[in-house]
N, C-alpha and C positions, 0 to 999 in steps of 0.2 A: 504493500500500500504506500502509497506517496504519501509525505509528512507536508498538506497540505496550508497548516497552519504555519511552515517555514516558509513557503511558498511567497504564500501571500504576504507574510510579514516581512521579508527582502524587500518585498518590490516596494510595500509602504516608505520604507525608508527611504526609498530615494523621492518622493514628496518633495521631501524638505532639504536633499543634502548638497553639501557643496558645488558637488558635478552638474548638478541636476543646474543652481543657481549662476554656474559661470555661462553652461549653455546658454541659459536664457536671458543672459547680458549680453550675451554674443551674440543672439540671431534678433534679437533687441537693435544690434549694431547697422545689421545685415536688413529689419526693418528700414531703418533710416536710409539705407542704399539703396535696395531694392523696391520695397512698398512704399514708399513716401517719392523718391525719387527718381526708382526706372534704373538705378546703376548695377550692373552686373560685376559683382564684387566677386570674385574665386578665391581669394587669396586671405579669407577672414584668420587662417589659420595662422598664413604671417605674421600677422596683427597681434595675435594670441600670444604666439613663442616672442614677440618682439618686447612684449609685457612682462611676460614670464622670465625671460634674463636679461631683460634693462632691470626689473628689481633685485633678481640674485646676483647680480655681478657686482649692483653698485652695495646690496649690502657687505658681500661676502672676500669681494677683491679691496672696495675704497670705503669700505666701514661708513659708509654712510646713513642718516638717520633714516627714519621710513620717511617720511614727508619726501627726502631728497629720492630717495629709492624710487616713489611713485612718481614725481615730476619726473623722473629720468625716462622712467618707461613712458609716459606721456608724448614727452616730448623726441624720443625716439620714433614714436607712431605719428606723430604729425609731420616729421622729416620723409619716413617711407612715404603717407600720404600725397605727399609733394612730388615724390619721384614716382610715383604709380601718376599721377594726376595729369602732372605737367604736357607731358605727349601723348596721352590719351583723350583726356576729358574734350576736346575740341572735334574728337574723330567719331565713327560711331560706336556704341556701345560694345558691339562684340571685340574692341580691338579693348578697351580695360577689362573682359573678363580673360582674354587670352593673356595679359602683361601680366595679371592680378595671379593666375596661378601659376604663373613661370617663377612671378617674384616671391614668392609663400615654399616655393621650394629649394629657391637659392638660403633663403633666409635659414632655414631647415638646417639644409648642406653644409653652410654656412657654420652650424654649431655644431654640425657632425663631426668637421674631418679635425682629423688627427694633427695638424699644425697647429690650432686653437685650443691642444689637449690640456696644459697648462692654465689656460683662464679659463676656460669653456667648459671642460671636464668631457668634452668629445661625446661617445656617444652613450657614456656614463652617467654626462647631467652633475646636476649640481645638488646639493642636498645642504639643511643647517644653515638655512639662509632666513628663517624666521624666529630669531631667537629674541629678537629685539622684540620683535613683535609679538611674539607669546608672552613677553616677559609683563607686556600689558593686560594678560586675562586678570579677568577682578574676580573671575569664579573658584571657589577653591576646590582641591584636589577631590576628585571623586570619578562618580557619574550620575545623571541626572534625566529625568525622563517617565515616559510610562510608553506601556504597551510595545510596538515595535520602536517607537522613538527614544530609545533609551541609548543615548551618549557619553562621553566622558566629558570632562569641563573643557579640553580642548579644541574638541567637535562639538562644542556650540559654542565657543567661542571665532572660530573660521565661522560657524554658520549666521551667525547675528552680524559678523561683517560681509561676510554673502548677501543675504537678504537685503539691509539695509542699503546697500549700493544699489544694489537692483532697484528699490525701491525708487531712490532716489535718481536712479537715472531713467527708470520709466515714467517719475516725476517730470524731470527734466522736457525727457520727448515729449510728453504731451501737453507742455508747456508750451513748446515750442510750434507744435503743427497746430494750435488753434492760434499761432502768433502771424504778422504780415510775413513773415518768414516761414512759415510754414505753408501759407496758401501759396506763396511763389515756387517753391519746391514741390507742392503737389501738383501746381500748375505745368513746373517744368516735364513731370511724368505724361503729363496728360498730352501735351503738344508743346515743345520747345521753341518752336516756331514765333508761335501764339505770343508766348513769355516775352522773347526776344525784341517781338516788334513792340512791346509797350514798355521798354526802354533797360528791362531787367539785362544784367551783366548773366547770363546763362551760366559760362564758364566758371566766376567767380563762385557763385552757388552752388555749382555741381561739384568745384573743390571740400567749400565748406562742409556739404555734406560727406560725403569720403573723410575727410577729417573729423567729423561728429562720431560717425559710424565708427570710424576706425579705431576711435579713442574709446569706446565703450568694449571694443574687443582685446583692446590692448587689457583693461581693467577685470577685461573677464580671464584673459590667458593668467595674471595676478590672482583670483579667486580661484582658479582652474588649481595653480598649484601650490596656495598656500599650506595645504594638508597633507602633501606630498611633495617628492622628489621635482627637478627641472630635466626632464630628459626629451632630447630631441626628437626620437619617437612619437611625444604625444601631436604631434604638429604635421601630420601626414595630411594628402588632397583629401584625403575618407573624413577628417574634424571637420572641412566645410563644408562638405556634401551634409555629413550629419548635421550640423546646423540649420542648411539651407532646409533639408526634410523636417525640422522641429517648426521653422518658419511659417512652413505653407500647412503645416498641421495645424497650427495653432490659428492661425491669418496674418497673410503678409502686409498686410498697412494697418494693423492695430498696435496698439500699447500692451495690451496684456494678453495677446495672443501668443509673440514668442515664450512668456512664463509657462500659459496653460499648454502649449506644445511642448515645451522641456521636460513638464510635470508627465503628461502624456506620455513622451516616448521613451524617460528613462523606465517608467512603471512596467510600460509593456515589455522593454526589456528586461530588465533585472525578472517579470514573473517567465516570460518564455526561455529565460539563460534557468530559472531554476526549474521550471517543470521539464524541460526537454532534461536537461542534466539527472533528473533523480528519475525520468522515466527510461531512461537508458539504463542505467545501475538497478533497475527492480527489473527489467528485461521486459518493458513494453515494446521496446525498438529493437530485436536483437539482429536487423541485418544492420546497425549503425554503432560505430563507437564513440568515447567520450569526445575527439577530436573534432568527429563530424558532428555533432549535437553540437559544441558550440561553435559551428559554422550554419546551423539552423537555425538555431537564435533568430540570427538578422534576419532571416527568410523567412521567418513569421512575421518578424514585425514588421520587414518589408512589404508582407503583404495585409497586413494589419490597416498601414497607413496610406496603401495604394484603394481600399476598399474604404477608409476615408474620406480620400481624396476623391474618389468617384462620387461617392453618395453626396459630401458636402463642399465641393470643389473651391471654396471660398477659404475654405481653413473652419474649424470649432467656431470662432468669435469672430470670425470678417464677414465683410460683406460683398455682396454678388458685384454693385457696382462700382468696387474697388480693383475687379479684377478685368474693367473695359482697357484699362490702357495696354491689355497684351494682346489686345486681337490685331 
């Protein structure tokens, strides 16, 4: 018999956890590109790992405070922006999603090879880059919780600054898209044209957007790995595709759609990673082994979210006439 109460209580957890909250800052990002603005961003993953060791480097090599830590990686994500932007953003759209994931793999590469082993830690990664910032938990030592939500003080201490950024930068956006600045960026999806002729700088806008976007993914690859290692592995083309699929789950030009598509699609994984896994070991599957079971995983919830996507092609929380500008 399957221990179905493990089942189901894995998957609860990822509700609330860290992974689950970096995602949905990130496809949050990928909103602002994509749904608000029409930009074909491939490369969120860049963005990510450019977050993820602009903070470890600057804590772990130049001992610097967190505040300087995060401005680093910030301001690291608005220079990529710039060099993703500058010869693209004037052309048409499919030439920044082709630059956007050539550049997400150089960046990768970048931290992979073996010349960079000494600062970079190659393809080792980095680790013990959060001590400063532990050293802030005001929770003391235990663990705390109920039912599946039961944590230590340091996994909810990552996750109350997970949340809270989210929170706050889903604030933000939708601060922002009921602002003059927001109807000109919705306006640019809809007809650039349009935009152009009534006097709007197009190009200007479509940077700042890329740079809005970009900065919430840089903040999320920071939430991605505060609770673990920096290893260049997590930064593969498959982190923005998975994005991209939380996106259009959830709806691509809302605010709290990329969260409810995070919440959504780590749930359904974490439950089909453990029903397929303990249905192979009780010998439901016996022409499949554990290998392949979790290569099934995806293939459920790929088709999980392709069945989704048919029945409510808008996303959970979008809406129908947000999705005219793709026709």
């Amino acid at each position: 018999m399957l221990d179905w109460g493990a089942i189901f209580g894995n998957a609860a957890l990822e509700f609330i956890s860290p992974t689950t909250a970096a995602y949905a800052l990130a496809a949050l990002g990928l909103a602002v590109h994509f749904g608000y603005t029409g930009l074909l961003n491939f490369g969120q993953a860049g963005f990510m790992a450019i977050g993820a060791y602009g903070y470890a480097l600057s804590a772990l090599r130049f001992g610097l405070p967190i505040w300087a830590c995060v401005l680093i990686g910030i301001g690291a994500s608005v220079i990529f922006a710039l060099i993703l932007g500058i010869p693209t953003l004037r052309l048409r759209a499919d030439y920044l999603a082709i630059v956007t994931i050539a550049a997400a793999e150089i960046v990768r590469l970048l931290f992979t090879t073996n010349e960079f082993d000494a600062f970079t830690g190659s393809a080792s990664g980095l680790s013990a880059f959060q001590r400063d910032l532990e050293a802030l938990n005001p929770l003391p030592d235990g663990s705390y919780g109920f039912g599946p939500w039961n944590f230590s003080d340091r996994t909810w201490f990552f996750l109350m600054i997970a949340w809270v950024v989210v929170a706050l930068c889903a604030l933000l956006t939708w601060m922002l898209m009921r602002s003059p600045w927001g109807r000109v960026i919705k306006g640019i999806r809809e007809d650039e044209d349009a935009v152009r002729s009534l006097g709007k700088n197009v190009y200007s806008y479509k940077m700042q957007s890329l740079i809005l976007g970009g900065v919430f993914g840089t903040l999320a690859g920071m939430l991605f790995v505060f609770p673990r290692a920096v290893v260049p592995s997590y930064f593969q083309p498959t982190l923005t595709f998975f994005i991209y699929a939380i996106l259009l789950l959830g709806g691509a030009a809302t605010i709290l759609g990329p969260i409810v598509g995070s919440m959504v699609f780590w749930v359904l994984l974490s439950f089909f990673s453990g029903f397929v896994a303990r249905a192979v070991a009780a010998g439901w599957f016996p022409f499949m082994t554990q290998v392949q079971a979790g290569q099934l995983r995806f293939i459920l919830v790929g088709v999980a979210i392709i069945l989704i996507v048919v029945f409510m092609p808008q996303g959970i929380l979008g809406n129908k006439k947000e999705l005219a500008f793709v026709k």
